[in-house]
ZAMAR-485028 format. One record per residue: residue in one letter; x negated, y negated, z of N, C-alpha, C in turn. Coordinates in steps of 0.001 Angstrom, whole numbers, padded with zeros to 6 digits, always signed. Example, Ala and Ser with C-alpha at 12.3 -4.5 7.8 and 13.67 -1.06 7.14 Angstrom:
BEGIN
A-013190+005690+007800-012300+004500+007800-013200+003300+007800
S-012850+002250+007080-013670+001060+007140-012900-000030+007870
% end
This chain:
BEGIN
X-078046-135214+087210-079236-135266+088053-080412-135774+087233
X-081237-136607+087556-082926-137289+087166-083716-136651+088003
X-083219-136813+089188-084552-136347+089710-085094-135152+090140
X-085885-134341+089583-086235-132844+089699-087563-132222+089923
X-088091-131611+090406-089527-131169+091420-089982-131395+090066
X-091062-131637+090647-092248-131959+089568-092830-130874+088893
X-092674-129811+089715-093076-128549+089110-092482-128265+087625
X-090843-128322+087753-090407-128127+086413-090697-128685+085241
X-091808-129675+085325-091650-130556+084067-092915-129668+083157
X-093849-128657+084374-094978-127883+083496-094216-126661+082697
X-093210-126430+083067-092798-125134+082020-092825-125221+081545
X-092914-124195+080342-093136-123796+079107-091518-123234+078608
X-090864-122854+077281-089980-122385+077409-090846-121111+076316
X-089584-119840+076675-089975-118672+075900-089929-118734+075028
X-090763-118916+073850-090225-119195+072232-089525-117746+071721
X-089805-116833+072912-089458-115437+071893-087695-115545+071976
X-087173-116281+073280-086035-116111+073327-084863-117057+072478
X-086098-118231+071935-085482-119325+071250-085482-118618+069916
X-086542-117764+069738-085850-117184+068294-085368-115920+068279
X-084693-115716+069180-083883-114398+069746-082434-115109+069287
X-082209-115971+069921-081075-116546+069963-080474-117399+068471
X-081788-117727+068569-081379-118524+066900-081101-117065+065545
X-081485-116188+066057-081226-115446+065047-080147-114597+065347
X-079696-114598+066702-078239-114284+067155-077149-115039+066415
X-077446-116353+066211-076933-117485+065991-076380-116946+063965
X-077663-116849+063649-077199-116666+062485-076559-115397+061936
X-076727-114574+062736-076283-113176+062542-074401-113375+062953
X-073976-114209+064064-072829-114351+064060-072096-115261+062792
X-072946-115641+062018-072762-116250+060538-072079-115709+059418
X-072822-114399+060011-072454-112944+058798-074040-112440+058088
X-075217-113389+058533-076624-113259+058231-077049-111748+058409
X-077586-110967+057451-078355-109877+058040-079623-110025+058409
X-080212-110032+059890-081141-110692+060752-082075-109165+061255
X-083717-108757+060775-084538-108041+061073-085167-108523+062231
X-085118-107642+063650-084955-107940+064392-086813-107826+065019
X-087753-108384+064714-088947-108234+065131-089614-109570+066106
X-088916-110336+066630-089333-110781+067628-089208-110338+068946
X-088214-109846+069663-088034-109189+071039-088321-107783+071540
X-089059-107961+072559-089902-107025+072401-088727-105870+073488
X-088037-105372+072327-086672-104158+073066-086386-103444+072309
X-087297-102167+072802-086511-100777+072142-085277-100653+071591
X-084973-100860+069743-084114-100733+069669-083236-099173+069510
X-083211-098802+070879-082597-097634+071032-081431-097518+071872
X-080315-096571+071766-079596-096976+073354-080556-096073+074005
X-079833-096516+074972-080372-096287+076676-080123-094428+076697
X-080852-093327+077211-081075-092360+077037-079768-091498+077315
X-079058-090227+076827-078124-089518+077428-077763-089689+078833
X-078908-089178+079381-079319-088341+081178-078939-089582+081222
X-079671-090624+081594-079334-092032+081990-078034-092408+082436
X-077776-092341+081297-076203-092858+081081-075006-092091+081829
X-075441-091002+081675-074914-089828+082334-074944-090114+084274
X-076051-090386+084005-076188-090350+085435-075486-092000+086588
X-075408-092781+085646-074915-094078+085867-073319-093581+086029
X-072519-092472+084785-071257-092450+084944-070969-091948+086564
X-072000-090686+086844-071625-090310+088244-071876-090913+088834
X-073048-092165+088980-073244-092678+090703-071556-093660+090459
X-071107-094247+089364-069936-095254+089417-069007-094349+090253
X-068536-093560+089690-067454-092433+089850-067422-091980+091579
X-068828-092082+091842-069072-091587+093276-069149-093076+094341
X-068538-093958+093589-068692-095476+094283-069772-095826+094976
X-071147-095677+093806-072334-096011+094774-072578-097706+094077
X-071776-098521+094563-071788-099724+094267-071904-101019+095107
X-072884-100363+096095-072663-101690+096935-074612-101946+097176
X-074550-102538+097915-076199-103013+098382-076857-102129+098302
X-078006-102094+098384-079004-100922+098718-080075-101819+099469
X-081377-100124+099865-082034-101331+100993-082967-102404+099686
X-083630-102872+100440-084082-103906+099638-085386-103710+098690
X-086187-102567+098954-087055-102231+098517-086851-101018+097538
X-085534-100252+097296-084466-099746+096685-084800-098173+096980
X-083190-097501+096473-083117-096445+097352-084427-095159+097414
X-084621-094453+098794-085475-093808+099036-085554-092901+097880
X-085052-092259+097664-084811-090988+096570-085591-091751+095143
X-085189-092787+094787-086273-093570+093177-087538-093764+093862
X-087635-094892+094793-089541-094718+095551-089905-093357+095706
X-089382-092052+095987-089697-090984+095803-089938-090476+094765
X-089320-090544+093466-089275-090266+092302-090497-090585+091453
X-090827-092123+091801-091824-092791+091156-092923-092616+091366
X-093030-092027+093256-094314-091825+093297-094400-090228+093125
X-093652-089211+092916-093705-088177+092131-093965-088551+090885
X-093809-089236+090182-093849-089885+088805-095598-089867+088860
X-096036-090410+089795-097685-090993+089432-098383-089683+089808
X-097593-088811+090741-098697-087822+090419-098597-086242+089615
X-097623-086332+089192-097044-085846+087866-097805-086298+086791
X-097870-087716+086481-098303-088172+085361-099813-088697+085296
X-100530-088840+086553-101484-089675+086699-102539-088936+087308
X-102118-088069+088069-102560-087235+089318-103337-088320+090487
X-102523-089601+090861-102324-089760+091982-101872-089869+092816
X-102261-089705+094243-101002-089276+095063-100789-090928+095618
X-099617-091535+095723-098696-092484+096511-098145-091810+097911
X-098121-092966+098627-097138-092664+099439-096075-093792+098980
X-094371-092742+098967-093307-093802+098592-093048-094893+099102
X-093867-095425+100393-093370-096386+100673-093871-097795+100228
X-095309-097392+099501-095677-098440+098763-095309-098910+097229
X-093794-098120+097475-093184-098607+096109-092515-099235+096018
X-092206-100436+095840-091000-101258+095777-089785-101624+094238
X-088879-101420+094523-087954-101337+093334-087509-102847+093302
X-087733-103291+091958-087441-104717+091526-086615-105076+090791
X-085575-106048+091061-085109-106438+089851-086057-106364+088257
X-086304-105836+087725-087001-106145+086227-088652-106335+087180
X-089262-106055+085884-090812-106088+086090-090894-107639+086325
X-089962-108658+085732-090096-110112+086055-090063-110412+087713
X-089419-109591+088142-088878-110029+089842-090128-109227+090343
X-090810-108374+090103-092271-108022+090431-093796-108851+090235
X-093493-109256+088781-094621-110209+088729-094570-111604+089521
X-093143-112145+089629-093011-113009+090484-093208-113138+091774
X-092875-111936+092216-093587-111734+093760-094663-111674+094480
X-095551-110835+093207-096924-110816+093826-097507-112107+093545
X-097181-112865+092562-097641-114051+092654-097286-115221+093685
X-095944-115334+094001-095392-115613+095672-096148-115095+096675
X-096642-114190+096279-097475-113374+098330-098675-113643+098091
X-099234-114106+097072-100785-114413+097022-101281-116149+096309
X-100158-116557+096013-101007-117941+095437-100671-119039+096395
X-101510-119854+097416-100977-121000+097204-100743-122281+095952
X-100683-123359+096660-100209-124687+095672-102027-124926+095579
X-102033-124958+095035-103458-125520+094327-104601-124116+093636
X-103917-123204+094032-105006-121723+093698-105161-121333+092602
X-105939-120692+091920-105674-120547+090495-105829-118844+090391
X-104765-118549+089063-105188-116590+088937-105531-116680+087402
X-106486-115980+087109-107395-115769+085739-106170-114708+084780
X-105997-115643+083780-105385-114645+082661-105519-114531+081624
X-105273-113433+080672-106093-113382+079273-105097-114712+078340
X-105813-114996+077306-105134-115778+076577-105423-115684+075099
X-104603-114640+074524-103130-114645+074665-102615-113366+075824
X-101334-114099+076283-101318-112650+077082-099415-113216+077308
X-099274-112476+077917-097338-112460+078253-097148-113972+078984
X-096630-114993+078217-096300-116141+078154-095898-116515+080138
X-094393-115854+080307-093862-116014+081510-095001-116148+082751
X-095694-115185+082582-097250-114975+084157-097668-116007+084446
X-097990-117045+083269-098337-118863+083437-097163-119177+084583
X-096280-119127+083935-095080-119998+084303-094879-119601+086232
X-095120-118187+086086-094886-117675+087651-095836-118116+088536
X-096772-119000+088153-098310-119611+088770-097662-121205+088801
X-096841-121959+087633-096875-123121+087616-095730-123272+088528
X-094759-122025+088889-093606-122842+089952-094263-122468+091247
X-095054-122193+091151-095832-122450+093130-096959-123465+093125
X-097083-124361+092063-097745-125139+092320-099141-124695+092203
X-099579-123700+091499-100642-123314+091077-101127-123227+089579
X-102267-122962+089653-102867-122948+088373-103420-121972+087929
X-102538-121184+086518-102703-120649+085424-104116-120828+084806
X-105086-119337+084666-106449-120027+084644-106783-119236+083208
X-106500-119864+082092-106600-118848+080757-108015-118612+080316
X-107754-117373+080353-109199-117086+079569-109539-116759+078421
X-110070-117625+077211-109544-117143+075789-110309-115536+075219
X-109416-114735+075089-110105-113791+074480-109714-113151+072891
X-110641-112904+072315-109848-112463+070801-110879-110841+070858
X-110624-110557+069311-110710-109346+069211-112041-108926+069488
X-113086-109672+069573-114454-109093+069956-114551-108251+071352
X-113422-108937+071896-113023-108864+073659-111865-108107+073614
X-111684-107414+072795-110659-106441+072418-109141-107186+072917
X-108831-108280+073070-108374-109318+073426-107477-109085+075141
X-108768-108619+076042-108892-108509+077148-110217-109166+078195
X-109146-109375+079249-110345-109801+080174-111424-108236+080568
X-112263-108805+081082-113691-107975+081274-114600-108496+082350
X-115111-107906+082996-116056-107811+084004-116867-109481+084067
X-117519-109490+082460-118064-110542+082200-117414-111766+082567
X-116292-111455+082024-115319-112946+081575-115142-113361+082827
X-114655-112382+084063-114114-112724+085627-115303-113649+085621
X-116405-112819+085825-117728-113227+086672-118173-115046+085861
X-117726-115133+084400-117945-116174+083847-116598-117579+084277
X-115633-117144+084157-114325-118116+084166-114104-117744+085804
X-114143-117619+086430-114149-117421+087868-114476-119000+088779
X-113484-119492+089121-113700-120854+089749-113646-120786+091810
X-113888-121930+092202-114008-121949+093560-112325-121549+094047
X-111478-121865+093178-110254-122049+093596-109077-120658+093183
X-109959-119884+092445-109570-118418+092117-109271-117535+092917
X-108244-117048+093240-107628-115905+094053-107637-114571+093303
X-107342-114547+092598-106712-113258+091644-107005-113147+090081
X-107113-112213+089749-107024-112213+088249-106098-111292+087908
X-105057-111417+086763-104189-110458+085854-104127-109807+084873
X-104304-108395+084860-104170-108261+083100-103359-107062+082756
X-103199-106853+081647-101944-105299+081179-102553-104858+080237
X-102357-103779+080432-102915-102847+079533-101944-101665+079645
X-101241-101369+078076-101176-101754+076907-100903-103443+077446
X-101589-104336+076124-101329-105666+076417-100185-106248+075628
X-099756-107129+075927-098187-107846+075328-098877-109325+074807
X-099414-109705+073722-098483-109740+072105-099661-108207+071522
X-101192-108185+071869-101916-107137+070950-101390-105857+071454
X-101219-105610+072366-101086-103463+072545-102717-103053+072543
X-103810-103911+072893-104885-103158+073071-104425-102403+074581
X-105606-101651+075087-105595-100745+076497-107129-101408+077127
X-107097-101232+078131-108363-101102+079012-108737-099572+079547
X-110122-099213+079072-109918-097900+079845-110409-097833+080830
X-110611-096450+081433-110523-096196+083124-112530-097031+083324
X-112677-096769+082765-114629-097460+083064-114574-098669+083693
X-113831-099566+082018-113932-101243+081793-112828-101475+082887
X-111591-100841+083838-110893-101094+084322-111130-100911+085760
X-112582-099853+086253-113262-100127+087286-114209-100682+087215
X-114791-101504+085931-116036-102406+085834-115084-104178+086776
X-113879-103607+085757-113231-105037+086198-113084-105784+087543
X-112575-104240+088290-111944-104305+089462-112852-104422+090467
X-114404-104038+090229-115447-104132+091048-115570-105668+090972
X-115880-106313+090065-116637-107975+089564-115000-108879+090443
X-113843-108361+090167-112769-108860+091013-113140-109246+092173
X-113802-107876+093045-113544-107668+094409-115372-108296+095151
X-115540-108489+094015-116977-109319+094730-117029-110464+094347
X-115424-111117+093434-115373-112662+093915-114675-112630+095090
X-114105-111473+096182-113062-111761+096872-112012-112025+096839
X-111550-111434+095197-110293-111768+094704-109761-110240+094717
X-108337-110336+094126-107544-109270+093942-107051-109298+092632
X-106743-108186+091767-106687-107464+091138-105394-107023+090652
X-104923-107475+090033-102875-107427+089402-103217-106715+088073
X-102356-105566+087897-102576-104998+086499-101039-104507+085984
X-100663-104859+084952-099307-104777+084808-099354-103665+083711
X-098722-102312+083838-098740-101337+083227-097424-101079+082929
X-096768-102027+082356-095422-102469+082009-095054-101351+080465
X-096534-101115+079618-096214-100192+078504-096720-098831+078342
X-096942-098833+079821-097434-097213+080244-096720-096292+079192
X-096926-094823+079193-095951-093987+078115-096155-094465+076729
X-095772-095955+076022-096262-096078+074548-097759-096410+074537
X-098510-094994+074327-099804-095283+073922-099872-093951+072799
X-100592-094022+072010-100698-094022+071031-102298-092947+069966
X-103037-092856+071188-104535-092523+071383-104401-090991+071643
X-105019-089781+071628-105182-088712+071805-105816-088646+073212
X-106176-089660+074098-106826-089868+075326-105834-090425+076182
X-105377-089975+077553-104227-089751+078007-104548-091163+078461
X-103893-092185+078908-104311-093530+079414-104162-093239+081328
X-104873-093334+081973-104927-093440+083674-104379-094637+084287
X-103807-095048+085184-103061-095725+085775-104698-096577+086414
X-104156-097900+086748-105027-098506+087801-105558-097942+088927
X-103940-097539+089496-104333-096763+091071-105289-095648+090634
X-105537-095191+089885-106735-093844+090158-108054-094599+090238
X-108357-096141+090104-109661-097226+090420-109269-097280+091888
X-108412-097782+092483-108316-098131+093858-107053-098462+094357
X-107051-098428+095362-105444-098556+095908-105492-099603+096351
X-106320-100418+096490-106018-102564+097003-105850-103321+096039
X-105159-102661+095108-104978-103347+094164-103199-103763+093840
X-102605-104120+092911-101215-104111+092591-101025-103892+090973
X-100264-101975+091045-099691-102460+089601-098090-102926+089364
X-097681-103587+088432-096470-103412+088116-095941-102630+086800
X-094833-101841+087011-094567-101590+085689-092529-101893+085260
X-091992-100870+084911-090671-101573+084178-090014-100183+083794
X-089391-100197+084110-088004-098966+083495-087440-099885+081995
X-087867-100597+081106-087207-101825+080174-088323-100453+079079
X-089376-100844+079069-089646-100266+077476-090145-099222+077609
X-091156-098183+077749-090882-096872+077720-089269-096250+078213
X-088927-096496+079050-087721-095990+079768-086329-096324+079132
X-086892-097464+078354-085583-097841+077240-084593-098843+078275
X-084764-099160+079369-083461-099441+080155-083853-101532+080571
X-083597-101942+079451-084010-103038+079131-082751-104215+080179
X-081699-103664+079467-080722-104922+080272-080122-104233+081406
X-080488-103185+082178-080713-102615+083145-081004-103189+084618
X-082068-104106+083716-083266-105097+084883-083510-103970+086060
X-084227-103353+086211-085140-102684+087097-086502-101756+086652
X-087123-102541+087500-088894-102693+087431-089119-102012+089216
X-090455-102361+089306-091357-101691+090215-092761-102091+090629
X-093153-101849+091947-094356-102174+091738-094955-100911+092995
X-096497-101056+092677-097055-099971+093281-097882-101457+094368
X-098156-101514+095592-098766-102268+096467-099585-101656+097004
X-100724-102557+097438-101362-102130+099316-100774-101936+100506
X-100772-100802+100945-099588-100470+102726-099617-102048+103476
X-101128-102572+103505-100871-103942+104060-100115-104677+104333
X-099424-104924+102534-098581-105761+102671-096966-105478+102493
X-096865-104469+102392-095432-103158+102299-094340-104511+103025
X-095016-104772+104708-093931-105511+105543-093282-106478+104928
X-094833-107571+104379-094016-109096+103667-093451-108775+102691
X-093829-107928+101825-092789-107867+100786-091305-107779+101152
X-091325-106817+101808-089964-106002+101941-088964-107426+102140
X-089764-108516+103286-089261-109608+103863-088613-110392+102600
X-089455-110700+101765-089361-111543+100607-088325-110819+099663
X-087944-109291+099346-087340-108942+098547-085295-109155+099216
X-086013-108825+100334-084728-109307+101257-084165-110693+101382
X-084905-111796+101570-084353-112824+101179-084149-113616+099858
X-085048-113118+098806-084877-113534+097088-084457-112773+096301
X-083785-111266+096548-083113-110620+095704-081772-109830+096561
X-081754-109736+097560-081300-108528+098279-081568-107125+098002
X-081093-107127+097213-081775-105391+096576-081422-105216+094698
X-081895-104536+094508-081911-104215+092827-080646-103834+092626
X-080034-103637+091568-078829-102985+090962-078275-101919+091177
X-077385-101156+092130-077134-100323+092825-077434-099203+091698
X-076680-099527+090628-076133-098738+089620-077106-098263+088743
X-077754-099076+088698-079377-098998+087667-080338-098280+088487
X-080208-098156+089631-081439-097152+090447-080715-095657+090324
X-079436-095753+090738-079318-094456+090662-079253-093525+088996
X-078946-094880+088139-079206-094097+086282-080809-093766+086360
X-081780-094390+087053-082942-094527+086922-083607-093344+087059
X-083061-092525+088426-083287-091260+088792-083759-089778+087681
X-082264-090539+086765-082533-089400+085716-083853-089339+084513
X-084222-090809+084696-085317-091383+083623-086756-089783+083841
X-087061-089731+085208-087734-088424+084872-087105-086945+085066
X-086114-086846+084633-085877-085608+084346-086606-085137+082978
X-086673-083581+082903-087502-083282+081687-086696-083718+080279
X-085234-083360+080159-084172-083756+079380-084388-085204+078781
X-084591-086092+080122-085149-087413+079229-086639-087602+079130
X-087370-086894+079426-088579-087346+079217-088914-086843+077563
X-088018-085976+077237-088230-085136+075666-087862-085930+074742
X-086481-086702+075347-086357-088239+074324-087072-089234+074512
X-087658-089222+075429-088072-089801+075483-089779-090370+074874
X-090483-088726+074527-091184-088965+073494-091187-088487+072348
X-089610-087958+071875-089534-087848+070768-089302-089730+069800
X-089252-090801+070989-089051-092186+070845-090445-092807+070425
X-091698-091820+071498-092643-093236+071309-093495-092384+069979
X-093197-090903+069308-093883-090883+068040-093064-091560+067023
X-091260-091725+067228-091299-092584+066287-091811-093713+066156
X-091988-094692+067756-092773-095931+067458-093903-095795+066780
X-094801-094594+067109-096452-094426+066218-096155-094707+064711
X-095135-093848+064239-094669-093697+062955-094232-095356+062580
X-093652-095642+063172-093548-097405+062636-094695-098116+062907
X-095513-098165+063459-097228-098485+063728-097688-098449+062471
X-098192-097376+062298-099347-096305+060680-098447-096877+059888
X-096887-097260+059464-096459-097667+058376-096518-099473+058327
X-096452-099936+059522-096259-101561+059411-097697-102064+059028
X-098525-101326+060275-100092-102050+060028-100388-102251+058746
X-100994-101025+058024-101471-101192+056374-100451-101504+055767
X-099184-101940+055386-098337-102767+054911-098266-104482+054665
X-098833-104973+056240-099061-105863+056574-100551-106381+056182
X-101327-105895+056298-102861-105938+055664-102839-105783+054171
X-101950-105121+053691-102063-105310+052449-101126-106595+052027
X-100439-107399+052623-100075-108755+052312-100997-109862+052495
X-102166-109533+053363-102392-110316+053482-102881-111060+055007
X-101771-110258+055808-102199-111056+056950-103199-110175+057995
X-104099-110686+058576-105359-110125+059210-105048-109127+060607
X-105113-108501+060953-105067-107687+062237-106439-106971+062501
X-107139-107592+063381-108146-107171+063544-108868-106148+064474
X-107634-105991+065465-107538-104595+066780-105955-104257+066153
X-106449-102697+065914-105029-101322+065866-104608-101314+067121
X-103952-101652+067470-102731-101714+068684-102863-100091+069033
X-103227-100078+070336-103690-098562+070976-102053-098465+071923
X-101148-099065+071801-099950-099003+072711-098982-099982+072636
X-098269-100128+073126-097280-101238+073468-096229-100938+071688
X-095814-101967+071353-094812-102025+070159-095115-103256+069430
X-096488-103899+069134-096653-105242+068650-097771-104829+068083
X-097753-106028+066836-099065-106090+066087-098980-107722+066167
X-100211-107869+066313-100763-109950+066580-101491-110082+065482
X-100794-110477+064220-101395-110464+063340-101536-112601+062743
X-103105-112448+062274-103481-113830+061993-103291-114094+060548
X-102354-115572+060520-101794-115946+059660-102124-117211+058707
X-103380-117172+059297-104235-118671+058753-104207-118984+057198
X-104142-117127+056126-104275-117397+055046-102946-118459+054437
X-102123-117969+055385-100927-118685+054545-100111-120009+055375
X-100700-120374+056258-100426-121714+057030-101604-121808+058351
X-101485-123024+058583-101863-123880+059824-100892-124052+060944
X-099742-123332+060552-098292-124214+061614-097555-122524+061670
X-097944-122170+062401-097565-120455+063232-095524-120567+063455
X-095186-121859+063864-093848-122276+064345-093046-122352+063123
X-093544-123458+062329-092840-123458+061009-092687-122592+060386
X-093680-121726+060509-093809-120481+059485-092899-119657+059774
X-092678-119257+061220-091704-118395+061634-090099-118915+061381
X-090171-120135+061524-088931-120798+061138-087996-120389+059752
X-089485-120812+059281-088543-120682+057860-089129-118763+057545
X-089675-118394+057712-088936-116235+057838-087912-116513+058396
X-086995-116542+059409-085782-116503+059841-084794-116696+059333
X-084706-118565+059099-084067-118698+057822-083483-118667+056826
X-084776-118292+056019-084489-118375+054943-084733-117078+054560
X-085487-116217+054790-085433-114655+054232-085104-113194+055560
X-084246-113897+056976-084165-112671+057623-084527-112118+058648
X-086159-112819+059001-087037-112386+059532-087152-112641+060691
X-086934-112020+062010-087346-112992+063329-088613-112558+063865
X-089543-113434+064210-090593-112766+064602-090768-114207+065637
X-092390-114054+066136-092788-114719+067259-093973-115439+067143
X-093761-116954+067089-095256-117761+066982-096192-117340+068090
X-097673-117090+067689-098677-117168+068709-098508-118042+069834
X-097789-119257+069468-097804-120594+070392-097448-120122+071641
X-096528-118648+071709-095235-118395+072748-096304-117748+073712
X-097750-117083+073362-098719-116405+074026-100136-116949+074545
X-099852-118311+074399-101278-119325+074794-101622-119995+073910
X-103105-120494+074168-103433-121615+072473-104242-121317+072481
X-105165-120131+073006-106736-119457+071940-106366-119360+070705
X-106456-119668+069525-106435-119658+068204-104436-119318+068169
X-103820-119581+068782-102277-119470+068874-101775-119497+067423
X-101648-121230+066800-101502-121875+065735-101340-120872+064866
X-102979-120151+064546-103058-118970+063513-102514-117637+063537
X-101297-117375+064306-100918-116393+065046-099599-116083+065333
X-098909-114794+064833-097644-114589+065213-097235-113074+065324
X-096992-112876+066241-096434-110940+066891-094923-110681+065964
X-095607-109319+065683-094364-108518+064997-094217-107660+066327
X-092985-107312+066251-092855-105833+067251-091712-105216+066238
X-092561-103729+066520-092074-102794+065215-091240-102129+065907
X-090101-102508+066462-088959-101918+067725-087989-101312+066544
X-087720-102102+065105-086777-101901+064746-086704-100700+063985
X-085909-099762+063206-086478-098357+062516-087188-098550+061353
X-087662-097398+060958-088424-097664+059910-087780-097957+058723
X-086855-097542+058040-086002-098160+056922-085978-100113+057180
X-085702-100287+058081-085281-101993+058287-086680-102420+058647
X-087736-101743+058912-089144-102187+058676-089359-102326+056609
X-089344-100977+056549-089364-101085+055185-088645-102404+054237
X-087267-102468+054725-086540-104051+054066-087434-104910+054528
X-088192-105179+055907-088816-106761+056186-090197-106756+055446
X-090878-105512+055541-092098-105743+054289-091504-106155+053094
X-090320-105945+052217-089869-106447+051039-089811-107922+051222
X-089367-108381+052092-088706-109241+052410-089884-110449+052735
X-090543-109614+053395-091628-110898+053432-092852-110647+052624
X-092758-109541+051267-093438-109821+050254-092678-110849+049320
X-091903-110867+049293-090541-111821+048534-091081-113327+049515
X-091317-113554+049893-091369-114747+051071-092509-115666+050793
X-093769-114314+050834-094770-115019+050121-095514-115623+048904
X-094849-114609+048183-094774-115043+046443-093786-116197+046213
X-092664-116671+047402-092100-118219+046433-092947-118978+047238
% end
């Protein structure tokens, strides 16, 4: 085939997965490969979980489900938010997704046309562009660095805000920094949103890994016309799982449901019902006996990394990444990562893969892996920089 929608020729490809793979590549070599580019709990998937996947198999719950996925998890989840959040949902504005990807894709399907544009931080989670460029819309980056805690803000809407703007996006914890937005700056936001007449997408995809002595609040406790998404993949550990979620406006409960019905049928029979167990107390105890070990790989990578050399200028309040600037020791963020892989081990992630505000100078660690094999990649890339 030559001839192919024009749309495809704007993608971008994931660099995180090109050096996912390339270091798959070398690891089937016999390479011992430190695994800090992909951003996946390297943990298995929880007891309860698992447990609970053996019985729904056993009980042959393997066929379709409805499309917005089974009542009992939309129940769960929105017990989940007011358990954890103290707000109240009604379950029916929950929809169960293939992966937080089949969520972000949707709301961007129910709200953009071909020519519209949605405001996003830059750097921010690579794919969200891409879910704007296959509808024929436009990805509207907004460069922010650490002064801007490398988040959009009230200001920035009201400044980068065009005639052709529908929406703006942002996450908090954020994906490559792990800064947060708090509950103030996150109803400063949502106000300056709603008096361009836009709407309001907040992807709380790293809810649970935060990190702060200040409990982090969900969007929905700002307003309910809004959309969050989040992910059973990294707090929840249930990564190749693929099932995500989103919290909606009752409004639009109908079209969705329509759209999930004809572009997915329904989520993973098997993965909703392991999902169930994700809040039991049993896993919620591993579940943060998981994210102080992530803290513990945090406090040890950061000042490790600063003492080599390379700049981090916001402490990552959440998520599993540090975006650390690499200017002292190159101009070329790609090459650089190339040859860490390589030649000493290392997989990590060019800035390039997260936008081009200062990208170049820029490449995400995620400290997923344990702390001993953290400990080898600081050797490893003190060894790296001295040849």
């Amino acid at each position: 085939m030559t001839k192919l929608a024009n749309r495809t020729r704007n993608l971008t490809s994931f660099k995180v997965v090109d050096f996912l793979e390339a270091a798959q590549s070398l690891e089937a070599q016999g390479r011992d490969i430190i695994h800090m580019e992909i951003g996946e709990p390297r943990f298995e998937t929880a007891a309860p979980i698992l447990e609970a996947a053996r019985v729904a198999m056993t009980e042959g719950r393997t066929g379709y489900t409805p499309s917005c996925g089974i009542p009992e998890l939309r129940q769960a989840i929105a017990d989940f938010y007011a358990e954890q959040y103290e707000v109240a949902i009604d379950a029916r504005r929950v929809i169960v997704t293939t992966g937080s990807s089949a969520a972000l894709g949707m709301v961007c399907e129910l709200l953009l046309n071909p020519g519209d544009g949605l405001l996003l931080a830059d750097p921010g989670y690579p794919c969200n562009a891409n879910f704007v460029r296959r509808l024929d819309a436009e990805p509207q980056l907004v460069p922010v660095g650490p002064d801007e805690n490398y988040q959009l803000s009230a200001a920035s809407v009201e400044e980068y805000w065009r005639p052709n703007s529908v929406a703006a996006m942002v996450a908090s914890p954020s994906n490559p920094t792990g800064t947060v937005i708090d509950q103030q700056q996150l109803a400063e936001l949502y106000r300056q949103v709603k008096a361009q007449q836009g709407i309001l997408i907040v992807d709380e995809i790293y809810h649970g890994l935060t990190y702060s002595d200040v409990p982090l609040s969900s969007a929905l406790s700002v307003a309910d016309d809004l959309f969050v998404i989040n992910s059973f993949s990294k707090y929840f550990g249930m990564t190749g799982w693929r099932l995500g979620w989103m919290v909606v406006p009752e409004p639009v409960i109908d079209t969705l449901t329509v759209m999930a019905q004809n572009f997915y049928i329904a989520s993973p029979s098997i993965a909703q019902y392991a999902a169930l167990a994700a809040f039991q107390p049993d896993t919620r105890e591993i579940l943060e006996q998981r994210r102080q070990a992530f803290q513990a790989r945090r406090d040890f990578l950061l000042p490790a990394l600063r003492e080599l050399g390379f700049r981090i200028d916001r402490v990552p309040e959440g998520a599993f990444y540090l975006y650390a600037d690499v200017s002292t020791f190159t101009d070329d963020c790609e090459a650089f990562c190339w040859q860490l892989l390589r030649e000493h081990g290392i997989a990590c992630t060019p800035g390039t893969d997260f936008g081009h505000h200062k990208a170049r100078q820029h490449i995400r660690f995620a400290y997923t892996e344990s702390l001993p094999r953290l400990e080898v990649a600081v050797d490893r890339l003190r060894r790296a920089l001295k040849g």
